[in-house]
N, C-alpha and C positions, 0 to 999 in steps of 0.2 A: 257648184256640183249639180247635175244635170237631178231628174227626180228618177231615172232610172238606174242612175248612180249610186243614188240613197237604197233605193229598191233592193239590190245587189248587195249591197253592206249588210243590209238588216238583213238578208238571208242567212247572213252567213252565223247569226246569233241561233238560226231555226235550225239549221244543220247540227251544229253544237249539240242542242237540247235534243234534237233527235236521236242523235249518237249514245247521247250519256241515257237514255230510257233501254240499251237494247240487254240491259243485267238481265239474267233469269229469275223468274221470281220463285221463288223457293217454298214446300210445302204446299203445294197444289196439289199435291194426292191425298193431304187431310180433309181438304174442303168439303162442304156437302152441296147438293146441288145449287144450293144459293151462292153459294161462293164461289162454284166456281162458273156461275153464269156470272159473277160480278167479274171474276177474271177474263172472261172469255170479252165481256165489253171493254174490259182496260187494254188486251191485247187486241181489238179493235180497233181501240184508241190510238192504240201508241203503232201501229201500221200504216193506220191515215196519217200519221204526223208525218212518219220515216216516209210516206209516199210523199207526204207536203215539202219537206226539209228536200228531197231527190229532187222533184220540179224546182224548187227553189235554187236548188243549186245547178243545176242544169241552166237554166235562164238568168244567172248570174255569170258563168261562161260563157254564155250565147252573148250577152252584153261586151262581155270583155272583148270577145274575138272582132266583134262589133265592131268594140272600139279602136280594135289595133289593126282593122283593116283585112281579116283572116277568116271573113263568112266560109267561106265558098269552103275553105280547109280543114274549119271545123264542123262543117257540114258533115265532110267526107269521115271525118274521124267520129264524129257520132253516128253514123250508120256502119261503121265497119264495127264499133264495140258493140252497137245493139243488138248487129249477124253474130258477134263472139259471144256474147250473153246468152243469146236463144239458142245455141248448140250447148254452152255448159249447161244451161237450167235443161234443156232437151235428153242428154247425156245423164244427167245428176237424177232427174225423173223418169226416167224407166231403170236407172238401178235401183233407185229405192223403190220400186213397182215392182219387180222380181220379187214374187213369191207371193204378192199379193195380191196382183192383177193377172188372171188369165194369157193374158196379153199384155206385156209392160207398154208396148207403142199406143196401148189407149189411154194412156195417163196425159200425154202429150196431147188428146185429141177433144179430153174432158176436162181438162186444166189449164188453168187461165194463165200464162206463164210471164204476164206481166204482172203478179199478185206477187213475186218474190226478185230478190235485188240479187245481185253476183257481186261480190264484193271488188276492190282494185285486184285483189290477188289471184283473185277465181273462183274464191270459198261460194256455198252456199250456205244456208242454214236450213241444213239437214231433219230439225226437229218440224220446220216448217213443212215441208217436203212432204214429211210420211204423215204429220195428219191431215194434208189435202188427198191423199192418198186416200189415207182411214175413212175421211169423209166421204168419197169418192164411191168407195167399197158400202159404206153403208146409204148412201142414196143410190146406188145402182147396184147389188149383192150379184147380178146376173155377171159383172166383170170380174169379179172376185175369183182369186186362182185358189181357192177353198180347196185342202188338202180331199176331203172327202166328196168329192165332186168326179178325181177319178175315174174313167172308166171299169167297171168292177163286172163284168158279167159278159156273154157272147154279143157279138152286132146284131143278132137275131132277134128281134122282139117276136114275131109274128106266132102264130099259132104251134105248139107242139104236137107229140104223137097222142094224147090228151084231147086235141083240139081246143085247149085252152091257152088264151095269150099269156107269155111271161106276166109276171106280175111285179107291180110293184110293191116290197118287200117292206117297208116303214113307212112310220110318218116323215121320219128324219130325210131319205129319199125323195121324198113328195114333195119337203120342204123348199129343196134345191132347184126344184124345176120351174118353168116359169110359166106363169099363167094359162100359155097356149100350150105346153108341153103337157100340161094337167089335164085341159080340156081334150087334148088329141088321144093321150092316154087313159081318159074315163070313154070316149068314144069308143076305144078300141076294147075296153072291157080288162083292162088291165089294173085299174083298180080294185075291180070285184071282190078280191082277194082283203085287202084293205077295210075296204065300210061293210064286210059282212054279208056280199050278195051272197046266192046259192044258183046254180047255172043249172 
C-alpha cells in the first residue's frame, strides 16, 4: 500500500473525531468570564479540527479519484460544490443579517465565508452564522441596522428662524454617530446645545 494510501485511511479516523465533537455544549450561559473564554478556546479548537478533518477528507478523495483515473472529474465536481456552497453560506448570511446589519450584503463583504462548512444536505449552522454577525456588529457598530438609528427628525440640519443649528438632542444620539459625523456636527455648532455652550 502506497504512503498516500495510509495517509487517506488515517484521515478517515480524523473525520470521525471531528464529527463526534460537533454536540452542543450546554450551560454556557452560567459561565463567568473565565469560562467562557475557556469555551470560546475549546470551540476554537474543535473548528481547527472540523477544518483539519475537511482538508483531510478532501485529499483522501482527491487520492482516490487519483487513483481511479477521474482527476479532471473530480476537479469539475469540486468546483461546482464550492460555487453551490458560497451561494448557500451567501444566502444563509444576509438572512441571518436582516435586522442586524444596516445592510445584510455587508455580511458577505466582512465575513470570511470559508470559516463555515455547508453540510451534504445544505444545512448550515445557524448558531455559527449569527455570532459572526454579533461579532461583526460589535467591531464595526457603524453597520449595525440599530432599531434607533432611524431617521427621526427633518432632512434639514442647517440653521432655523432662530438662527441656530438643529441640535443634537442626547448623548445616546451622539453615540450613534461616527467620529466624523461628531466632528462635522461640533463644527457646525450643533452640539452647543449638548456640552452647555451659550451662543
Amino acid at each position: 500500500m502506497s504512503e498516500e494510501i495510509v495517509d487517506a485511511v488515517d484521515t478517515d479516523t480524523a473525520v470521525t473525531t471531528a464529527t463526534e465533537v460537533e454536540a452542543p455544549i450546554e450551560g454556557a450561559e452560567a459561565l463567568g468570564d473565565a469560562g467562557k473564554k475557556a469555551l470560546d478556546t475549546m470551540k476554537a479548537e474543535r473548528n481547527a479540527e472540523r477544518i483539519r478533518a475537511r482538508d483531510a477528507e478532501a485529499r483522501a478523495a482527491e487520492l482516490e479519484a487519483k487513483l481511479q483515473g477521474r482527476e479532471a472529474e473530480f476537479a469539475a465536481e469540486v468546483e461546482k460544490r464550492k460555487t453551490q456552497n458560497e451561494a448557500i453560506l451567501r444566502a444563509e448570511l444576509k438572512a441571518a443579517a436582516k435586522g442586524k446589519l444596516a445592510d445584510p450584503t455587508d455580511a458577505g463583504l466582512f465575513i470570511n465565508l470559508s470559516d463555515f462548512e455547508v453540510s451534504e444536505s445544505g444545512d448550515v449552522d445557524a448558531d455559527a452564522l449569527n455570532a459572526a454577525i454579533d461579532d461583526l456588529v460589535a467591531r464595526k457598530p457603524h453597520l449595525g441596522a440599530d432599531k434607533a438609528r432611524r431617521f427621526d427628525g427633518d432632512a434639514d440640519t442647517g440653521p432655523k428662524g432662530d438662527g441656530k443649528p438643529v441640535q443634537i438632542r442626547s448623548r445616546e444620539e451622539l453615540s450613534r454617530m461616527s467620529p466624523e459625523e461628531v466632528v462635522k456636527a461640533e463644527a457646525e455648532g450643533r452640539l452647543d446645545d449638548l456640552l452647555g455652550r451659550k451662543n
